[in-house]
Structure formats: C-alpha cells, structure tokens
C-alpha positions as CSV (number, residue, x, y, z in Angstrom):
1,X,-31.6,165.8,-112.1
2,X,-33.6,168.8,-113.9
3,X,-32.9,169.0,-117.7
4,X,-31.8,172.0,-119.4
5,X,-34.4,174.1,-121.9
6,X,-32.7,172.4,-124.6
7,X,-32.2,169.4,-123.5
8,X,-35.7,169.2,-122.3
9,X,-36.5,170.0,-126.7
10,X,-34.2,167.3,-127.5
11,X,-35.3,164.7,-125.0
12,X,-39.1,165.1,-126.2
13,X,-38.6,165.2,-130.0
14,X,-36.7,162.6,-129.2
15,X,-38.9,160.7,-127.7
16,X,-42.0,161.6,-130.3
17,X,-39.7,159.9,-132.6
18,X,-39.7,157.2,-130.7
19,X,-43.5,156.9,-130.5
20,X,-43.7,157.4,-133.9
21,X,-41.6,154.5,-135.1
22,X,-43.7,152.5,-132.7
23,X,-47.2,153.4,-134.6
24,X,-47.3,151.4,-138.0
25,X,-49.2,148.0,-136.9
26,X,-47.8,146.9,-141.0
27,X,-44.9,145.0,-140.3
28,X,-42.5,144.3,-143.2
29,X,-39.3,141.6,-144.2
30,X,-39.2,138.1,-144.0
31,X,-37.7,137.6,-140.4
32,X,-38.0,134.9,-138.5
33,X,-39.8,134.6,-135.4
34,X,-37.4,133.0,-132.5
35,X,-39.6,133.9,-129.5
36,X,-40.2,130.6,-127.6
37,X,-41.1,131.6,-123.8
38,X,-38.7,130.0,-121.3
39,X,-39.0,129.0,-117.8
40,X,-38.3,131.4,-115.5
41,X,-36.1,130.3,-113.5
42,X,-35.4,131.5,-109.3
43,X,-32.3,131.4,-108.9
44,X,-30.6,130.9,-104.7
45,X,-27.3,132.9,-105.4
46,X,-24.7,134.3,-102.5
47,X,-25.8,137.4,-101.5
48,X,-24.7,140.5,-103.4
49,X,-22.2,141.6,-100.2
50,X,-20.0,138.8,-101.3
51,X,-16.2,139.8,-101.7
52,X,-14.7,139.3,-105.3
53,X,-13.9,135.7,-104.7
54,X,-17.4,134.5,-105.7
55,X,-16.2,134.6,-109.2
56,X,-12.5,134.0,-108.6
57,X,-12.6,130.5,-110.1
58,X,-13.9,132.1,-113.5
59,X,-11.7,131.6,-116.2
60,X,-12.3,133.6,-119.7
61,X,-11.2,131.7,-122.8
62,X,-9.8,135.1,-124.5
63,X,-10.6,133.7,-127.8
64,X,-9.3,136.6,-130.0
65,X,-7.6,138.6,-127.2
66,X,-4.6,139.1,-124.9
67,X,-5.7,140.0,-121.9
68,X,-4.2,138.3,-119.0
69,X,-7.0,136.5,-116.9
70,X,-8.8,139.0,-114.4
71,X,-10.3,139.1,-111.4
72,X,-13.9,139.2,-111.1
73,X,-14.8,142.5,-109.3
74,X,-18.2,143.5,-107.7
75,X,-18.6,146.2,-110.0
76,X,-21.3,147.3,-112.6
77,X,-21.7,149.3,-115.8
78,X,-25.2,150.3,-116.6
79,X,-26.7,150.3,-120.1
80,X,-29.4,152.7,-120.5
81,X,-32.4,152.0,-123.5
82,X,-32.6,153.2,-126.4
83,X,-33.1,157.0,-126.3
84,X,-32.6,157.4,-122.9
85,X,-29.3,158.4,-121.2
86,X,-27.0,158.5,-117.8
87,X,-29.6,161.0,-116.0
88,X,-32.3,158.5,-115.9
89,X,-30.2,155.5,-114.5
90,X,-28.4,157.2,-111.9
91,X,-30.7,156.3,-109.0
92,X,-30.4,153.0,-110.4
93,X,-26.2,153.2,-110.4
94,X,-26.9,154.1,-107.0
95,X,-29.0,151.8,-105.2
96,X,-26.6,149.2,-106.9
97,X,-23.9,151.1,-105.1
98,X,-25.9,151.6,-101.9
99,X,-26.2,147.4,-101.8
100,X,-22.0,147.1,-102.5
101,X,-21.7,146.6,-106.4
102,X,-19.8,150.4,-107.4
103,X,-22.3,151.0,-110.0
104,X,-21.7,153.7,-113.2
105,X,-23.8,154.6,-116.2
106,X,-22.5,154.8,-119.7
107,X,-21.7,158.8,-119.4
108,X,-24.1,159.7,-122.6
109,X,-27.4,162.0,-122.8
110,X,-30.1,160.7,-124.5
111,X,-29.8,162.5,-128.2
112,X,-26.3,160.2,-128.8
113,X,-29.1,157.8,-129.8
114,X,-30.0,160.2,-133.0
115,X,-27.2,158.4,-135.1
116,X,-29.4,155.0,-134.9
117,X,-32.8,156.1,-135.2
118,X,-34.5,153.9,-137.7
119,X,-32.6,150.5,-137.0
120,X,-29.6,152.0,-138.2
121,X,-25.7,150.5,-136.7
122,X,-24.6,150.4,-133.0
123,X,-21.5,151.1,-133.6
124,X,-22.1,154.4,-132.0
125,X,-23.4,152.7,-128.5
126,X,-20.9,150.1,-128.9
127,X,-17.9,152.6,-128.6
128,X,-19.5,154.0,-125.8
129,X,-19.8,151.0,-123.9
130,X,-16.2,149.8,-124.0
131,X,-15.0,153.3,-123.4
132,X,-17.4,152.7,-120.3
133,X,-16.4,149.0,-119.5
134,X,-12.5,149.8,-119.7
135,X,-12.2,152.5,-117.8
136,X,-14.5,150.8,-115.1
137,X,-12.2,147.8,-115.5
138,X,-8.6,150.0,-115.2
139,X,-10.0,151.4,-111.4
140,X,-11.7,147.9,-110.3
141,X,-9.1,147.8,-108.0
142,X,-9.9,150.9,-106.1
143,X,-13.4,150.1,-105.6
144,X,-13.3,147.7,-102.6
145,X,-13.2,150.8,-100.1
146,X,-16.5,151.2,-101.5
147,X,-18.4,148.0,-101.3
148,X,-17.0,148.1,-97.7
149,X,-18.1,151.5,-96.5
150,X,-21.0,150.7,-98.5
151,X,-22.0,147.6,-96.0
152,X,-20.7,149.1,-92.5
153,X,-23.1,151.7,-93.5
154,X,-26.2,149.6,-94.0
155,X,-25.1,147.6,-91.3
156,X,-25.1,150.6,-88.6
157,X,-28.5,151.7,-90.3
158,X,-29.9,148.4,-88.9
159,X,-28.0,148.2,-85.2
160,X,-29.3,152.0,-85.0
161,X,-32.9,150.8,-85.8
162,X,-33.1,148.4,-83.3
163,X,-31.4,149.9,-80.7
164,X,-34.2,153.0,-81.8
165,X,-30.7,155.5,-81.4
166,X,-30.7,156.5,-85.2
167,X,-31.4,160.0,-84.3
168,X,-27.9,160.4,-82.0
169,X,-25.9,157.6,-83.4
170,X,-23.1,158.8,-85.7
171,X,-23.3,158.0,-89.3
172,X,-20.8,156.0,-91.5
173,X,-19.3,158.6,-94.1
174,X,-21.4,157.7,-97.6
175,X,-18.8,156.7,-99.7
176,X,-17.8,158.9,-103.0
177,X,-19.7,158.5,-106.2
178,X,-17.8,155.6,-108.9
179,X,-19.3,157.3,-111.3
180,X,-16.4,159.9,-110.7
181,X,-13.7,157.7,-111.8
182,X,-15.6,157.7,-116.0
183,X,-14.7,160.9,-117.5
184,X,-17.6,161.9,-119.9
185,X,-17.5,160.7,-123.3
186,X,-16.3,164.0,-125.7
187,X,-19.1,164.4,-128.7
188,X,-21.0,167.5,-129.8
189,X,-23.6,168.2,-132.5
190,X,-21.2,168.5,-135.1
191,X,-20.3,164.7,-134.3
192,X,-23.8,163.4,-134.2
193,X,-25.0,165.1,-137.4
194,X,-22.0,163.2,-139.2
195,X,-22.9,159.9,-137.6
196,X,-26.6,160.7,-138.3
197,X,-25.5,160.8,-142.1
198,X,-23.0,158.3,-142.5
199,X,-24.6,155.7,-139.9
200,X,-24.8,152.6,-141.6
201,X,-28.1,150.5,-142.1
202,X,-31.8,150.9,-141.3
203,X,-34.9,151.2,-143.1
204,X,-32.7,153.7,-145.6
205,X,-30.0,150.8,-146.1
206,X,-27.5,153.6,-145.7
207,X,-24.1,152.5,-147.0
208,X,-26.1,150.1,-149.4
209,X,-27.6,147.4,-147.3
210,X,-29.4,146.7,-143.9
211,X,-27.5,143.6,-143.5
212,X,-24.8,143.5,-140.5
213,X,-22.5,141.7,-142.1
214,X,-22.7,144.1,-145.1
215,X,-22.1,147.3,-143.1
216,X,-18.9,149.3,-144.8
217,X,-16.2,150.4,-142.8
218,X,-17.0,153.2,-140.7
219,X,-15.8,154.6,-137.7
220,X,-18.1,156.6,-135.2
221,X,-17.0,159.9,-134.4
222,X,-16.2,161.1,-130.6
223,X,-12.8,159.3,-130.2
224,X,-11.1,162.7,-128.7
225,X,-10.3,160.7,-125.9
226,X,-8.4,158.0,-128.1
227,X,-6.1,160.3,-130.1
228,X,-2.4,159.5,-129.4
229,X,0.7,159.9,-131.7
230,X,0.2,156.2,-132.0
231,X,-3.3,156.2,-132.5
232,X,-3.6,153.2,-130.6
233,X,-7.1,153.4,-128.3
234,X,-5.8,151.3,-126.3
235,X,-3.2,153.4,-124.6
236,X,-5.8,155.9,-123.6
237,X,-7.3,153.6,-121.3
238,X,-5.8,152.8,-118.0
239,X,-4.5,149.0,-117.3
240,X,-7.6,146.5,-116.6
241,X,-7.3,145.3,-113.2
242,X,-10.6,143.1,-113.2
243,X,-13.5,142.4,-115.0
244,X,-17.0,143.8,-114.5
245,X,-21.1,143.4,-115.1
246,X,-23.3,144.8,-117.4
247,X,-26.7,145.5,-116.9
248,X,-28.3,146.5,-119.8
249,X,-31.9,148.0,-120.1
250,X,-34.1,147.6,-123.0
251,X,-32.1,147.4,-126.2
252,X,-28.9,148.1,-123.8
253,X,-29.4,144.7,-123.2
254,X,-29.3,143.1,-126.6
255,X,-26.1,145.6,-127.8
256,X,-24.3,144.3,-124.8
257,X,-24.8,141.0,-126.1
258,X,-22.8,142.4,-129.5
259,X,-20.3,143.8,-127.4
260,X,-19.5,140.2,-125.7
261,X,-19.1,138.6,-129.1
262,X,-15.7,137.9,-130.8
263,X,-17.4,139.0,-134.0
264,X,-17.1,141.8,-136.6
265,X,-19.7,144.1,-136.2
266,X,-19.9,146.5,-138.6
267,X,-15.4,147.3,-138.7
268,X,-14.6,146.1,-135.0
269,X,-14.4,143.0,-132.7
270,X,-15.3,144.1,-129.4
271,X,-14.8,140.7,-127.5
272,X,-15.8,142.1,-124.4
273,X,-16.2,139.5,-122.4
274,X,-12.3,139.6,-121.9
275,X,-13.2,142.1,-119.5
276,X,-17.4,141.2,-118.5
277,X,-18.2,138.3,-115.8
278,X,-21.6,138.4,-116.0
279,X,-25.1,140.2,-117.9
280,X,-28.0,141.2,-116.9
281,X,-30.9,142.3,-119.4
282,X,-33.6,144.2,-118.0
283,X,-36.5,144.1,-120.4
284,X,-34.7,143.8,-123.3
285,X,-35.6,142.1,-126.9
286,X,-34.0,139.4,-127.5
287,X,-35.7,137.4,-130.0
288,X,-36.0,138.0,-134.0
289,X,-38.2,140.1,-135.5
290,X,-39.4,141.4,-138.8
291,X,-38.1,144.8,-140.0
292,X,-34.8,146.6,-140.2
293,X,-34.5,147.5,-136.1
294,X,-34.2,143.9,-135.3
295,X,-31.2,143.4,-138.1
296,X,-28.6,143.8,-135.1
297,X,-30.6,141.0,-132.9
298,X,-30.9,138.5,-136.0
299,X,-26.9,139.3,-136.2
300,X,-26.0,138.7,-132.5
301,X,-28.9,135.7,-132.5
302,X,-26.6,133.7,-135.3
303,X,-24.1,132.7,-133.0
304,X,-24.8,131.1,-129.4
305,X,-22.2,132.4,-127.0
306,X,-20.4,130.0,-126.4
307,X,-16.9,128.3,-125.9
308,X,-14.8,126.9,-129.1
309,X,-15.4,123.5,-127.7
310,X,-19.2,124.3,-126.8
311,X,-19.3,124.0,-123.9
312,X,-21.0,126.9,-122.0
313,X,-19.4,130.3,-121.7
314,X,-17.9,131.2,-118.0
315,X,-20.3,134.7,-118.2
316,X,-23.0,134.8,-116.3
317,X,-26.7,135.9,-117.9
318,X,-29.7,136.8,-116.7
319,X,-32.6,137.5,-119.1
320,X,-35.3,139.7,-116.7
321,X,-38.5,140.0,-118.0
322,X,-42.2,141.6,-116.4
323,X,-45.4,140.5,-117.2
324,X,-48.7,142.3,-116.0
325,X,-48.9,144.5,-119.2
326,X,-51.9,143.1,-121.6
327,X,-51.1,144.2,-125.1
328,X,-54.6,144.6,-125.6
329,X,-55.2,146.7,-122.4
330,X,-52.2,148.6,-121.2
331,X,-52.8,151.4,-123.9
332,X,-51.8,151.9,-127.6
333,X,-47.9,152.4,-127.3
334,X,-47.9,148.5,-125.5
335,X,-50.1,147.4,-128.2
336,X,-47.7,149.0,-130.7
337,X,-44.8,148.4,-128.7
338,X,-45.9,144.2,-128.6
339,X,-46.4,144.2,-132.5
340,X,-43.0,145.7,-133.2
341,X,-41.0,143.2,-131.2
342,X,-43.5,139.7,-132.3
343,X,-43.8,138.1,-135.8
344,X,-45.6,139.2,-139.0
345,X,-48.9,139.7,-138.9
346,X,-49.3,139.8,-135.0
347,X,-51.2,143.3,-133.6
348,X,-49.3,142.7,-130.4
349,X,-52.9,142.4,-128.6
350,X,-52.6,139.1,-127.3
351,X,-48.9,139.3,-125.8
352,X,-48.1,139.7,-122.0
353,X,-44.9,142.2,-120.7
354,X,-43.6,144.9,-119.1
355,X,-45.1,147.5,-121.0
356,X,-42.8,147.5,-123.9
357,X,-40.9,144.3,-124.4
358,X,-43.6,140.9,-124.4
359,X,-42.0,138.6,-122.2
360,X,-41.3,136.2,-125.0
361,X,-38.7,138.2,-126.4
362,X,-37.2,139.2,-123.0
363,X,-35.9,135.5,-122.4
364,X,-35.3,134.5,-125.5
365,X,-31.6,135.2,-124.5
366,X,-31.5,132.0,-122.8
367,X,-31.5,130.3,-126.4
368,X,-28.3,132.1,-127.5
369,X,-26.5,132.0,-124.6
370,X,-25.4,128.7,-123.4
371,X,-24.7,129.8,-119.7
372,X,-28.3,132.1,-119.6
373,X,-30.5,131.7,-117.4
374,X,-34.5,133.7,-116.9
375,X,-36.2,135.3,-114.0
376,X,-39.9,136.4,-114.6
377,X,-41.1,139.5,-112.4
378,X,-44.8,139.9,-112.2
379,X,-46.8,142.8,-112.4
380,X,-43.0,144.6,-113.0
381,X,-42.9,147.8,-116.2
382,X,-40.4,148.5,-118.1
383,X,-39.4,152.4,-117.2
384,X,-39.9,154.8,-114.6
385,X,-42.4,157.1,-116.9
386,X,-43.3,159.3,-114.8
387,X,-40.4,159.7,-113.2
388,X,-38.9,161.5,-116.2
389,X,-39.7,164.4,-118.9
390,X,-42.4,163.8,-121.6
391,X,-43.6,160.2,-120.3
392,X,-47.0,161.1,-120.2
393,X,-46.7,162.2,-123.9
394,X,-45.4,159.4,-125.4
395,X,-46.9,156.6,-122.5
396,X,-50.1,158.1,-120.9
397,X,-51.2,154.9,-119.3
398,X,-47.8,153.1,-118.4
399,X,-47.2,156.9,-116.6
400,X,-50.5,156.9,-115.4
401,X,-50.0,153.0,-113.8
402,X,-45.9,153.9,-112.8
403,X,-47.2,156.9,-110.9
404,X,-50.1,154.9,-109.4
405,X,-47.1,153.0,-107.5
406,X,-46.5,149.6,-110.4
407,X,-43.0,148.9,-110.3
408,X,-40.5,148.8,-112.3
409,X,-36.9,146.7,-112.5
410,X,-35.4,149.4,-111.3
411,X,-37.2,149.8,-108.0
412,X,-34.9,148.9,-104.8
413,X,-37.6,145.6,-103.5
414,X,-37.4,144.5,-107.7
415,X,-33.2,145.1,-107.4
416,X,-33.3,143.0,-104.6
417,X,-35.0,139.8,-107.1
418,X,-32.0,140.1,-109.5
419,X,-28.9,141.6,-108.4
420,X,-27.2,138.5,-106.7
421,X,-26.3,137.4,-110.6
422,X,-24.0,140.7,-110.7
C-alpha cells in the first residue's frame, strides 16, 4: 500500500530512531540474563481448516473477570513490531484469511509507537490491542461465512488445477475483508505529543522511575471511541461472542504477553486471556535483558502464566524463532541488534537469529508460560525489509538477503510451519 509524503517522513525518522537506539554496543543496569535456548519443538496439530470445535473443550479460569466462558473461534488479531504498523501486516492478515483464520491488524500507523520510544510504558499499545481484540471478539460470530468461503475457494483452485479448466471454470466469490468489521483507532498528533510527554518510564524515568510497578497513574490518550455518559469503555464495545488469537511480531509478541496477564500494568488489568485462546510470537524477545527497554519483559517475566492452582494455563503459545543470521556476519544492525537483546558485556557477535531477535530470547517464552511450547525456523528473518520504505537505510544487508529471496515468518510456505497453533 503506497505511503503518503508525510507518512513516508515519519516512517523513516522513525525508523533512524530506531537504528539509532540500536548503535551503543555499552550496555547499562544490572539485569538479569534469563535466555536459556529451548528445544524446539514440531508440533502435529489439526489442520488450520478445522471448525471452532478444536478448542471447544477450553475452559478459561477468569481469574479477575466476568466474562461468561466463550467459544474458541478461528479468528486472529495481528500485532505488528515495534515501529511498524497495520500497512505492513496486511498481506500477512490476509494469507491468514486466505487459509480460513479471519485475520485483522491492530488498526495503527507506525508513528503511534513515538509515545514509547526509549523503553518508555505500553500502555499506549496495550489500549490498542484490546480495542482490537474486543471488537474482533464482539463479531466472532459472523466470521464462519468466511473461513467457509475461504476453503470452497481453495478447494475449487485445486479441482480446477487438475482438471487443467482454471481458465473457464467460475470462481468462488473472495470473501469480504475482516479487517472491515475494526473501525480505526481515533488519535492525531495532538494525542501523541501528550503521550510522548507524559509517557511513563524509559531511559528518562519519566514519572520518576523506570520500574513497572512504579509507573503513576496515567491514562493514554485516544479513547474517543470510549466516551459515554457513563464513561464505562466497556459499553462501547459490542458483546464478546468468542475468544480469539494473537500473533504478535517482534516486541508485539512480548506486550501481548502483558495484555494476557491479570496484573497491573502501569493503572489497568488487561486480563486478556478472558477473551485470547491461544499466542503466537513471531521473533519476539522474550528473555531479560540489561537496560530500560527490557523493564516491561523483566515485568511480564516475574510471573509464569499460569492457573491459581499451577497447573498450566488453557492458552495455547507458540514461541517462533529463525536462525541463519550470524551476529557477526549478517551486518552491523544484527550485531547491534544481538547485543541489545543478550546480557552485559556481550557484542552480540557470537549469537544466532533472525536478523534481530537471537534465538535465545525468542523461546525463552516457554519458561514463563506453563502451556508454551517452541518451533525453530531455519534460515527464516525477522521482517520483510525490502518489501517496505527505508529498509535498506536502516538494514542494508538483511534487505539486501530478504530481496535475494530469504524468508521471512511471514511468507505463505513459513505460515504454513506455524499456523495450525492459531
């Protein structure tokens, strides 16, 4: 989808920033290194064109909710990275959509990010996601027309292939985009440069301290949509009728995790498994790290997800990690990009991964969530550089090996490795 001039400026700077937070090799804080690689783990699950009744047995434990138990619908939110938005994951939405799982993208561009440059609270993102999740959730029951279409159509693809009539045969109607029933999320620059300042956390300790836990009350702004004479955000948001996957890219993945939890973070309990059956992280960093970005993953890393009795939780979670990417020869943002995410003192040289996240910290999730499981993807990447505006700036060589045909997680043959956990 082509950007906008001033988009395209915002994108880039964004992105530069990006880069630049990526460059000091001098890691500071005394964080604790969790990374401990697991074993991947292949995993024989019911194809994805499985009706809703492969998770019917589910049954969420609610702790801190109301929610009537839900369905389990074949339905997906996406999660995009950090500083990217819904116009890069949308031929990701739709593949998913194209193999039966309805598929949207949290409806932001890529400059909501600005409020959390520099390790700063996800609130922001947070908001974002349940506005995406529940409103996902309130339609689930319209979206079997579309998981059916979806397979007649693929199915008559194949029968007109063999039969070699695909030029005469009719065509299934394509079914309507799900990404039409999420209205866009209402913020302009007048409610990002008041997040930007009053954003608590980060390197600037903005509020007074980096700490989660310490965070002061705040509130993101954006909540147009939530404004009743009640003010109750829960009446803007149409009745759940099932629950829903995430798939969460990058450091979507690890601020889904946060979303799941039952926890206070930073003024609000998102317990959004009430409304999630199952995760999958794509790339993301999951394990501790020194320095004031990886504040919100020592936070979600303190408490396994788990049941009150401990006994593992009924989501399902995928950690997806690629390997292929030498720290010390995939170019300088890997190298960079390896040191950030590892323990003091490491220059990130000796690390495998997809280009950005070591594959360490991409399955660490399996040590804080009790139902988790790990799939290792081999010579996979982490993003579609050169598929996008201002890759080869910030990532010469990952754009140069991306347009050289390397894959990444988001390619239809890699979909095809994962999706069955949605």
């Amino acid at each position: 989808m082509p950007l906008s001039p001033h988009r395209t400026m915002v994108v880039l700077l964004a992105r530069f920033i990006f880069a630049a937070l990526l460059l000091p090799l001098t890691l500071h804080n005394n964080g604790v290194d969790a990374f401990s690689a697991s074993s991947s783990s292949s995993s024989s699950r019911t194809p994805p064109f499985t009706t809703a009744a492969l998770h019917a047995t589910t049954t969420p434990s609610h702790q801190g909710g109301s929610l009537r138990t839900l369905p389990d619908i074949d339905a997906a939110v996406i999660v995009p990275g950090f500083l990217t938005g819904k116009s890069e994951f949308l031929p990701l939405a739709q593949s998913l959509t194209n193999m039966g799982i309805p598929t949207v993208v949290v409806p932001m561009p890529n400059w909501h990010w600005l409020p959390c440059l520099g390790g700063r609270s996800m609130r922001p993102m947070l908001e974002r996601i349940d506005f995406t999740v529940r409103h996902l959730a309130g339609v689930a029951g319209d979206l079997g027309e579309f998981e059916m279409t979806t397979a007649k159509s693929l199915e008559q693809e194949l029968e007109d292939s063999l039969t070699k009539q695909s030029q005469s045969a009719p065509k299934m109607k394509q079914p309507k985009d799900p990404q039409l029933y999420i209205p866009n999320f209402s913020y302009n620059i007048i409610d990002c440069y008041q997040d930007f300042r009053n954003n608590p956390g980060g390197v600037l300790e903005v509020g007074g301290s980096a700490e989660v836990d310490d965070y002061p009350l705040w509130t993101p702004r954006g909540s147009s949509f939530f404004a009743n004479a009640n003010n109750d955000p829960s009446s803007a948001y149409p009745e759940p009728t099932g629950r829903v996957a995430l798939v969460g890219h990058s450091a979507g993945g690890w601020i889904c995790r946060a979303y799941l939890s039952d926890r206070n973070y930073g003024g609000k309990a998102y317990n959004g498994r009430e409304l999630v059956h199952s995760l999958v992280t794509l790339g993301s960093p999951h394990g501790n790290a020194p320095g004031a970005a990886f504040k919100g993953v020592e936070w979600v890393n303190r408490r396994v997800l788990e049941n009150a009795d401990g006994s593992a939780h009924p989501i399902r979670a995928l950690a997806v990690g690629g390997t292929g990417y030498r720290g010390d020869s995939s170019g300088q943002l890997t190298q960079n990009a390896y040191a950030f995410c590892c323990a003091e003192g490491s220059d990130g040289r000796s690390y495998d991964g997809d280009g950005v996240t070591p594959i360490q910290s991409a399955l660490a999730m399996t040590e804080y969530v009790r139902n988790g499981d790990s799939l290792v993807l081999d010579d996979v990447g982490h993003f579609c550089w050169s598929d996008v505006f201002g890759g080869e700036a910030v990532a010469p060589d990952l754009t140069k090996y991306h347009k050289e045909g390397r894959p990444w997680y988001g390619d239809e043959h890699i979909i095809e490795k994962w999706v069955s956990w949605l």
